[in-house]
N, C-alpha and C positions, 0 to 999 in steps of 0.2 A: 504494500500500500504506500503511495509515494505519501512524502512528508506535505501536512496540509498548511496552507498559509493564511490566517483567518484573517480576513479584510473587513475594516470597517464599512458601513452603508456608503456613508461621505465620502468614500476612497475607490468605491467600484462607482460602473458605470449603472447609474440607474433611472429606471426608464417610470412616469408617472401620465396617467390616463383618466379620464373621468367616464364614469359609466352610472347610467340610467337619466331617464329622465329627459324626452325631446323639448318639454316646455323649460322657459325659462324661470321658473321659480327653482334658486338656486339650492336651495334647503334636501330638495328633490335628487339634488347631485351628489355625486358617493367617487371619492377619488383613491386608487388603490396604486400602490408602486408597488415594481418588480426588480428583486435584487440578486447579485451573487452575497449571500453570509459570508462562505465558504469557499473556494479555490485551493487546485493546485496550480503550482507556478513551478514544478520541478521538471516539465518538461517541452522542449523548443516549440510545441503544435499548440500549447492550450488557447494561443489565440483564438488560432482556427478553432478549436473545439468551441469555446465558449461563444465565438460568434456563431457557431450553425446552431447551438441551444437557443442561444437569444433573437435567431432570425426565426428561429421555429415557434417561440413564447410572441413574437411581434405579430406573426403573420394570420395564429390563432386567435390572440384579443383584440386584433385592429388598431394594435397600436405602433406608433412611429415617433413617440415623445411629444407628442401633441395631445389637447383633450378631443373626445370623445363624449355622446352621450346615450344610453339608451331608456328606455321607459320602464319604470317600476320600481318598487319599492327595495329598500337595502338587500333585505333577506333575494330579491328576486335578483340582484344586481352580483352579490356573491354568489349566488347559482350560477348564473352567466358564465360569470369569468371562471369559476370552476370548472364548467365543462370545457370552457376554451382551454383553459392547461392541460389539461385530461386529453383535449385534442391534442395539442402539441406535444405532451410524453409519447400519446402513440405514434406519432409522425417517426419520433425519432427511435421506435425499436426497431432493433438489428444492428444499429452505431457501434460500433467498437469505441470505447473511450481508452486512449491513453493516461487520464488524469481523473481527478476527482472535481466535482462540482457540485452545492447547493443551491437550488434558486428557492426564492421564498415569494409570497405573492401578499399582502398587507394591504387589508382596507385602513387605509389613514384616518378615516372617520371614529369607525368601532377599534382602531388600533390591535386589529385580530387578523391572525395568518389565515388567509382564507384555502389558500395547499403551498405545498412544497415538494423540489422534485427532486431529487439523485440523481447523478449519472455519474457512476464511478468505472475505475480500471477494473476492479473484478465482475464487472454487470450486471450489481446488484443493482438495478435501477429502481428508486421508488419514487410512488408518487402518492398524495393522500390530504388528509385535511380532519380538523377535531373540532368536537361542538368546546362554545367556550365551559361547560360546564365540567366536561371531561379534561380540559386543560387546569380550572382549579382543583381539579380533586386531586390530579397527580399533583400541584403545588402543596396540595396542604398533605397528601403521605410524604414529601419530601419533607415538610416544616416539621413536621413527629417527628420522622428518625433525626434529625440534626437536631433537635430539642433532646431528646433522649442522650443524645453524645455530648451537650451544650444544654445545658438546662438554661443557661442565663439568655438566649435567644430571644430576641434576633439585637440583644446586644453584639458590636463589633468584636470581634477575637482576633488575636496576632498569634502568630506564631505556630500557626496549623493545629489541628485537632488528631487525635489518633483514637480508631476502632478496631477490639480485638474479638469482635462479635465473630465472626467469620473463620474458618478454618484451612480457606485459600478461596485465590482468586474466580473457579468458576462458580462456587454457593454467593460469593460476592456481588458479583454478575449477576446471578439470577434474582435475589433479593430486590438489587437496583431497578431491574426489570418490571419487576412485582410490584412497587410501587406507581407505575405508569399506569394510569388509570384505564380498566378494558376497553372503554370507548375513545380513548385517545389515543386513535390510528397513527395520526403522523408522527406524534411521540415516539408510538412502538418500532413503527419501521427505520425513524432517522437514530433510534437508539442501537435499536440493531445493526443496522448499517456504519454509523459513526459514531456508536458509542456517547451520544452527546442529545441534548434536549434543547431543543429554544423556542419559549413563546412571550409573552408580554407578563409574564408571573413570572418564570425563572429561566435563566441559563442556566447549562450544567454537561460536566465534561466528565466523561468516565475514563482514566487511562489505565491499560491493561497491564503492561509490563512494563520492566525497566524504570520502575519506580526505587528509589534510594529508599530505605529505611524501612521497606513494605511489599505485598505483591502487588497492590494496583493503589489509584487514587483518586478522590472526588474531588472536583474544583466545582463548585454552586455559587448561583449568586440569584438571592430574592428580589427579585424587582419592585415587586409591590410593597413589600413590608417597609416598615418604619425605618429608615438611613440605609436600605437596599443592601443588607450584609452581603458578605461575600465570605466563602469560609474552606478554608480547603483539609481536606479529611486522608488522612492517610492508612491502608489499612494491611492490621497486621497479623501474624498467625498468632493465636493466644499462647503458643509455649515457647 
């Protein structure tokens, strides 16, 4: 898996559209951008990769970095553009990818990912999307276990945390997993794919090996909560 290079919103190229709504009552307009999170930059093609994704994401929502607008209510506007990504993932099966890639798709209004896609070197390619309901519920199993390891929560903490719940890294994994709420699709698949969570409640990065002082480690960061902790947990075998 080549080494990933997490780029901020502001630093990739991102493209922003307005959808729903032919009359001019602007209330009526729902504007969503589409980003890379995620990139690799490890190898000479991923221009070209990334522009055949992003010419594939344009050509499905109609968009060209201009607004747009179509008719109907939020929920009916996130439908849309759902199915337009969904168009675009299938455009591109059969792709061989050299590199890795995440695209995210965010309604700016309701600040909620409406899908997210993969397209990685091993082609494991996903695509999918979670009610917000199912995105707090994994927030709040993630707020318990760091409560449980940090009771003082979601007080700030230095210096890392250590978990010796665990007996090795794959019962670790799967714990982590378990707390992904059942109906938070795109959580499950971008976890299983990258190891990693991102919605508008938390970030969060699982790493498997090669960890110093442990067999894996959690890097979390609560968005919502009170001073947006951020906490990194290390874990280790209890003997």
């Amino acid at each position: 898996m080549p080494a990933w290079l997490a780029l901020m919103a502001a630093a990739i190229l991102t493209f922003t559209f307005t959808a729903c709504s032919d009359d001019e009552d602007i209330e009526n307009e729902v504007t969503y951008t589409y980003v890379f999170t995620e990139i690799s930059a490890s190898h000479p093609d991923f221009l070209e990769e990334k522009g055949k994704i992003e010419n594939a994401f344009k050509s499905a929502l109609g968009a060209t970095g201009s607004n747009f607008t179509k008719r109907g209510t939020v929920e009916e506007c996130d439908e849309q553009v759902y199915a337009a990504c969904e168009k675009a993932c299938n455009s591109l099966k059969g792709e061989v990818w050299q590199g890795d890639y995440l695209l995210e798709v965010t309604n700016t209004l309701t600040e909620e990912v409406v899908c997210m896609a993969v397209f990685n070197a091993d082609n494991e390619n996903i695509f999918g999307g979670s009610s917000q309901v199912a995105k707090e519920n994994t927030a709040k199993n993630f707020t318990n276990f760091v409560k449980k390891i940090y009771p003082d929560f979601p007080a700030v903490q230095s210096g890392g945390l250590t978990c010796t719940d665990f007996k090795n890294e794959g019962e670790c994994f799967a714990f982590m997993y378990n707390q992904i709420d059942r109906d938070d699709i795109m959580a499950q698949k971008r976890f299983r794919g990258l190891c990693s969570i991102s919605s508008e409640y938390l970030i969060m990065s699982y790493k498997r090996s090669d960890v110093k002082n442990g067999f894996s480690k959690l890097d979390i960061w609560f968005r919502k909560e009170k001073g947006q902790p951020r906490y990194i947990i290390t874990f280790k075998n209890p003997n």
